[in-house]
C-alpha positions in Angstrom: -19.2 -14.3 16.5 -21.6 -14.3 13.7 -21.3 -15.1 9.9 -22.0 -12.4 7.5 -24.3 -12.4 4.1 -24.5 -9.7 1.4 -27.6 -10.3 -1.4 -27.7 -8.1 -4.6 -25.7 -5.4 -3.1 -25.6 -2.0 -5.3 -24.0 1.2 -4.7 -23.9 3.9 -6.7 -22.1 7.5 -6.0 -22.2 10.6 -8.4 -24.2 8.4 -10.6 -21.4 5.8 -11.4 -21.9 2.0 -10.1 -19.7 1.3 -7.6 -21.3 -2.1 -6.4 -22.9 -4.1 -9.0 -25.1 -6.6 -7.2 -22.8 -8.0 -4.6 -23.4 -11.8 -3.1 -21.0 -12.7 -0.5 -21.0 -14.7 2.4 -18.1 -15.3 5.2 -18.9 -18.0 7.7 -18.9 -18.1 11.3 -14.9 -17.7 12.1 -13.7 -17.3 8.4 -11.1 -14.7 7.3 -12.1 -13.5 4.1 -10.2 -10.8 2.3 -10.9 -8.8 -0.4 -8.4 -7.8 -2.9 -8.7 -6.2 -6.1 -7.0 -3.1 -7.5 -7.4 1.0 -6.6 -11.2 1.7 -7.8 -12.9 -1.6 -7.7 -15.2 -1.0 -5.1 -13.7 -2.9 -1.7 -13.3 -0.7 0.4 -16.7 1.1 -0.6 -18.1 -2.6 0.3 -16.5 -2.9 4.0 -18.1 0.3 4.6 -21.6 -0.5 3.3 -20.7 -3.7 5.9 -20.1 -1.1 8.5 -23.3 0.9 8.1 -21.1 4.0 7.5 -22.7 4.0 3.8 -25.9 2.7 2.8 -26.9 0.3 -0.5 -29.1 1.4 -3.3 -30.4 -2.1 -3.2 -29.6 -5.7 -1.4 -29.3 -6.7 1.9 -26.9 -6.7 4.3 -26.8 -10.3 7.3 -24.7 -10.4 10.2 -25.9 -13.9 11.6 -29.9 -13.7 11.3 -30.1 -10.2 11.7 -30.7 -7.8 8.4 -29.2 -5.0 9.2 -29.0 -3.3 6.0 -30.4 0.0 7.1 -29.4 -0.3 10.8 -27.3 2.7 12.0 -23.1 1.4 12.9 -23.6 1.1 16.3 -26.6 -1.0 16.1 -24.6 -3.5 14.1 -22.0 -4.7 16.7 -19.2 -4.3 14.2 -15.5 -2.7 15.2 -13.9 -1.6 12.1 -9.9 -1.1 12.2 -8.8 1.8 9.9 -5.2 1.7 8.0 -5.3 5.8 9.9 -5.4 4.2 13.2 -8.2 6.3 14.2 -6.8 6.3 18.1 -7.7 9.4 19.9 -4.6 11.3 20.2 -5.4 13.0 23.6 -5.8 9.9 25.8 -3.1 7.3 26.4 -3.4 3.7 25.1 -5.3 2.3 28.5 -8.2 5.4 27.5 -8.2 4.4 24.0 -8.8 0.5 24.8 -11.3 1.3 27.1 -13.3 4.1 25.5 -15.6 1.5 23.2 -16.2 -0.1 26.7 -17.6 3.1 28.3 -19.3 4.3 25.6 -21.4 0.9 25.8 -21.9 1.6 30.0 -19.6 -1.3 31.0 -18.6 -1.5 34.3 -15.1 -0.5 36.0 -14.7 -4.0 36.6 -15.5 -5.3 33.4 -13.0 -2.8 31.5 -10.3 -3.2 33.6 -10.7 -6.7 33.0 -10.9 -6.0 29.3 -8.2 -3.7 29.1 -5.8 -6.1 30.9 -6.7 -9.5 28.9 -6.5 -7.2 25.5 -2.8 -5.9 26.6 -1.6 -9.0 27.4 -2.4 -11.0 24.1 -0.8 -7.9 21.8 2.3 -7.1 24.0 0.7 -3.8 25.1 1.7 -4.0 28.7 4.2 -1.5 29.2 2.3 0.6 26.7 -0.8 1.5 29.0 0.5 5.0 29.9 2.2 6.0 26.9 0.3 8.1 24.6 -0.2 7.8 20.7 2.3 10.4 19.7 4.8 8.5 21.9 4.5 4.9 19.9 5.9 4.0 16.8 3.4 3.1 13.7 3.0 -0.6 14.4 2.3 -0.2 18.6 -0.6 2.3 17.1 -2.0 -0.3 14.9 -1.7 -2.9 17.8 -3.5 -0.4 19.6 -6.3 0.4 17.0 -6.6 -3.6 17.3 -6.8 -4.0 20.6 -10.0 -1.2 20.7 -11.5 -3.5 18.2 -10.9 -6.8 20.4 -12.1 -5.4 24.0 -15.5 -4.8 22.4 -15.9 -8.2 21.9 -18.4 -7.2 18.3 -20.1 -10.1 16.1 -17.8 -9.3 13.4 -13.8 -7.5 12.2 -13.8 -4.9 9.7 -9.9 -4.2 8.3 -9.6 -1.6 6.1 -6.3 -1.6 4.5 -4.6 -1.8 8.0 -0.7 -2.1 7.1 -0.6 0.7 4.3 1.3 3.0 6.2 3.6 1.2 7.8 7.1 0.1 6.4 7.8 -3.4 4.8 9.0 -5.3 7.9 6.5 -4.0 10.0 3.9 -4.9 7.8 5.1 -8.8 7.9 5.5 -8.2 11.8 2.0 -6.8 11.9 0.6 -9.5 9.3 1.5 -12.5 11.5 0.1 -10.8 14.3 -3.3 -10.3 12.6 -3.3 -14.6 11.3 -2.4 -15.7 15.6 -4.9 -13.0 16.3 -7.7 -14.9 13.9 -6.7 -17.5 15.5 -6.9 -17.3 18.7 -10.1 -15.2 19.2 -12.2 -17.5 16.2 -13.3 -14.2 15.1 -15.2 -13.5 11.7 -13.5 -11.0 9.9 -13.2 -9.5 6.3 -10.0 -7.6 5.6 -9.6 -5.2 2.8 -6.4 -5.1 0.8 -4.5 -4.4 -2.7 -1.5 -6.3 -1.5 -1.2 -9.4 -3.1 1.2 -11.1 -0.3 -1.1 -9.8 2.8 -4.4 -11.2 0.9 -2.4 -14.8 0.0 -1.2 -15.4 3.7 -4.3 -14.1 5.6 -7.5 -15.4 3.7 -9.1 -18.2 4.3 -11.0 -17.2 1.2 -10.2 -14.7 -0.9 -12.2 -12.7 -3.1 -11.0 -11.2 -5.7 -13.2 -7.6 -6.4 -12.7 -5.5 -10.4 -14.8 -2.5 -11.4 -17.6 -3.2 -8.4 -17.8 -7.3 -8.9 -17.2 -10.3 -7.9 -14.1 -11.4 -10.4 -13.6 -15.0 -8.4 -13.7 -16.2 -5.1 -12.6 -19.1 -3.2 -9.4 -20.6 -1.1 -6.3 -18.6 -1.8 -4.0 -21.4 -3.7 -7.3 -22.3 -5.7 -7.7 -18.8 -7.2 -3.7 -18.6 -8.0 -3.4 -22.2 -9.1 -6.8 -21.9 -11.1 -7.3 -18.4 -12.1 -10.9 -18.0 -13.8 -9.7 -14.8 -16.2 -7.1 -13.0 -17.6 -7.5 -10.4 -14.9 -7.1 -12.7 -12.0 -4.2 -14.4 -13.5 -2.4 -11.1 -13.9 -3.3 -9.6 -10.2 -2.5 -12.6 -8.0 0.8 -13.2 -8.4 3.9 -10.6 -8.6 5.6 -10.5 -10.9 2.8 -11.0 -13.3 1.7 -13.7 -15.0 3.3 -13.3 -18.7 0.8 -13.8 -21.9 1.4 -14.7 -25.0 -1.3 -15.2 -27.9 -0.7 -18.7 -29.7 -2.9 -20.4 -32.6 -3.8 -24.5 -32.2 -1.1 -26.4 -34.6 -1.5 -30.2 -34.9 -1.9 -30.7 -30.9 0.1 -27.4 -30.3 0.5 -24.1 -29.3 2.3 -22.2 -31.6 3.6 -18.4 -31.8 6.5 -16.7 -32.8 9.2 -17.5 -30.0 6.6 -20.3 -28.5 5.6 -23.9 -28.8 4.2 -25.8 -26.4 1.9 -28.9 -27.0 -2.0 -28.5 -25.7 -2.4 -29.3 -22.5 -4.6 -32.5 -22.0 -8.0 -32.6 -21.7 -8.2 -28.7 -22.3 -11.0 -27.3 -25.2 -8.7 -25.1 -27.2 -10.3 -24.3 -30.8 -8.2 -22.3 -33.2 -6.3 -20.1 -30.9 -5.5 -19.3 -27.3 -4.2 -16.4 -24.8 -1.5 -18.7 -23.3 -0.7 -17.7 -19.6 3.3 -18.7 -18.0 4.0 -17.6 -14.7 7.8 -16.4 -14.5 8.6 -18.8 -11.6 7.1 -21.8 -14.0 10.4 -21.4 -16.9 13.7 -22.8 -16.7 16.5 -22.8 -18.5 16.6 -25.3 -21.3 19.3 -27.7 -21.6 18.0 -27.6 -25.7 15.9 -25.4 -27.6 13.0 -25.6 -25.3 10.0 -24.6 -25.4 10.4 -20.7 -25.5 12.6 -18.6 -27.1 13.1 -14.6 -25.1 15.1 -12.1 -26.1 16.5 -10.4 -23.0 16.5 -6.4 -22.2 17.1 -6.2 -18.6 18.5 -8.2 -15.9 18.3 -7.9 -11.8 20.3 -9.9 -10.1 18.9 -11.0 -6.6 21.4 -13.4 -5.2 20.5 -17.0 -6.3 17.9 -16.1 -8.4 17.7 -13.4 -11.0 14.9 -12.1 -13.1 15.1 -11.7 -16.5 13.1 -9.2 -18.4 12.3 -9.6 -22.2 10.0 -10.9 -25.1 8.6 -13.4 -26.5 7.7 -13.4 -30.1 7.6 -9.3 -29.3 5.5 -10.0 -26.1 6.7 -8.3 -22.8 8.1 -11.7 -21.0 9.7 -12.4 -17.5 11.4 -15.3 -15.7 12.6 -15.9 -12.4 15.7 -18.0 -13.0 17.8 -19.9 -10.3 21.0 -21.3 -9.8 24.4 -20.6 -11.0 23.5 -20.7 -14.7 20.7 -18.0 -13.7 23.9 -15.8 -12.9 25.6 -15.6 -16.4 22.4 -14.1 -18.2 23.2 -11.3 -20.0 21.5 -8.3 -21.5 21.2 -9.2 -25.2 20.8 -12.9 -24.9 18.4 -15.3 -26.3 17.3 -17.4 -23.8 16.1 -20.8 -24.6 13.4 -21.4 -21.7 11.5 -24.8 -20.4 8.1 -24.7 -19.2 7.0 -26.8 -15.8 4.5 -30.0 -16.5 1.0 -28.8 -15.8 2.0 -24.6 -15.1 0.6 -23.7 -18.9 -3.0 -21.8 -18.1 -5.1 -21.1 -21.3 -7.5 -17.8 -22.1 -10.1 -17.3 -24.5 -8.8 -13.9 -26.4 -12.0 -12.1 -26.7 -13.8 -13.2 -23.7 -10.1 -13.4 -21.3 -12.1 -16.2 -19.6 -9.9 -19.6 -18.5 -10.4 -22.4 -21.0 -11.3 -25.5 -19.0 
């Protein structure tokens, strides 16, 4: 395996920047994954990776080799595509062993290949059947296996789970994390779903209108979100915000007071971000005062959709109070200790 270092990398199509001077580096081993919504470049940026599109300027490093202008092949790179990409014609043995013979290896070699790579994704008694013949997750087990028998430097996933059904994409996720795992591979995964990008990265980088937005462990960039934009992707359902001025050592907005949190730099006023799993139900007036318009019951828990002070406002509620909510209420809501993040409202940048 090899690590993986992108300097200054720009992309342009029709004109439009698409990459705006990316710097990234995944380490020998390391799982990164980047996330970011429709439009924002990542996928454009695995494929630069890939070779199967070219920068306007930077440089592309897998291990000590610059292989910016290097031709896909050249760069010992598999790349698993959320199509599949299996060649419908041959049966799952063909497909895991076509990389193989394209490279010249022997009969021996890709037998081996083919039998070690069938064994570690439950392929066995899949050798014979044919693509057509396999439900969506066996293909994508199968596009992964191609990938594995080549034994490359470095794991391209672009959006791999997006067409297959909710529990198959948990099934296929865990497989993908033991798969990291075991092999010590490098590999950077492309995604828009929040949940894959939380549980796979070992870093996550998070990608918006062709740049780098923030990077870093995955519980870092949720617990510590840099911007407003972060705060609101990472994390479903959104993070709520509410725009408060600085009152004698408080936070204050209509439906809203909360003191400053300690040691923060807060001027005269503040974009105040609440996640809906940080609120409780006060035993008092608390700390927040919604309005609610709709309600979904999920079992234990319910979510309650609303305002504050004529913001759009949700909390995840629990327990058996969280069951008598009702369309219409005011709500008198708690805030967790330390769960209050702070924005500047022009820049959207956290507040340290």
């Amino acid at each position: 395996m090899a690590s993986l270092t992108l300097s200054g990398v720009e992309k342009r199509l029709g004109g439009q920047p698409i990459l705006r001077g990316i710097d990234l580096a995944a380490q020998d081993g390391e799982l990164v994954v980047l996330v970011g919504p429709s439009g924002c470049g990542k996928s454009t940026l695995l494929r630069t990776i890939a070779g199967l599109e070219l920068p306007d300027a930077g440089t592309v490093k897998i291990g000590a080799r610059d292989v910016t202008h290097l031709a896909p092949r050249d760069r010992d790179v598999a790349m698993v595509f959320q199509s599949y990409a299996l060649y419908p014609h041959l049966s799952v043995r063909e497909n895991l062993a076509f990389g193989l013979k394209l490279r010249g290896e022997s009969k021996a070699v890709i037998e081996e290949r083919v039998r070690e790579v069938a064994a570690m994704l439950g392929l066995g008694a899949l050798l014979d059947r044919y693509p057509r013949e396999m439900s969506g997750g066996q293909r994508q087990r199968v596009a992964m296996g191609r990938a594995i028998a080549r034994r490359p430097q470095l794991f391209l996933f672009d959006e791999p789970l997006s067409n297959l059904d909710a529990a198959l994409r948990s099934e296929v996720r865990v497989e993908i994390k033991k798969l990291h795992a075991d092999l010590g591979a490098t590999m950077v995964y492309v995604t828009h779903d929040q949940v894959e990008a939380m549980t796979l990265a070992d870093r996550l980088v998070v990608l918006r209108a062709g740049d780098v937005e923030q990077a870093g462990p995955p519980l870092e960039v949720y617990r510590r979100p840099a911007s407003r934009f972060v705060a609101s992707f990472m994390g479903s359902p959104s993070m709520n915000f509410v725009e408060a001025a600085v009152e004698d050592g408080a936070l204050v907005a209509e439906g809203l007071r909360l003191p400053v949190p300690a040691g923060r730099d807060v001027a005269r006023r503040a974009l105040v971000g609440i996640r809906p799993h940080d609120v409780a139900l006060a035993d008092g007036e608390g700390a927040l005062a919604m309005d609610v318009e709709v309600v979904e019951a999920m079992g234990f828990e319910a979510y309650a959709h609303g305002s504050v002070g004529g913001r759009p406002f949700v909390a995840r509620l629990e327990g058996e109070r969280a069951q008598a909510v009702e369309v219409g209420q005011r709500l008198a809501l708690d805030v967790a200790p330390g769960a209050v993040h702070l924005f500047d409202p022009e820049t959207e940048r956290a507040l340290e």
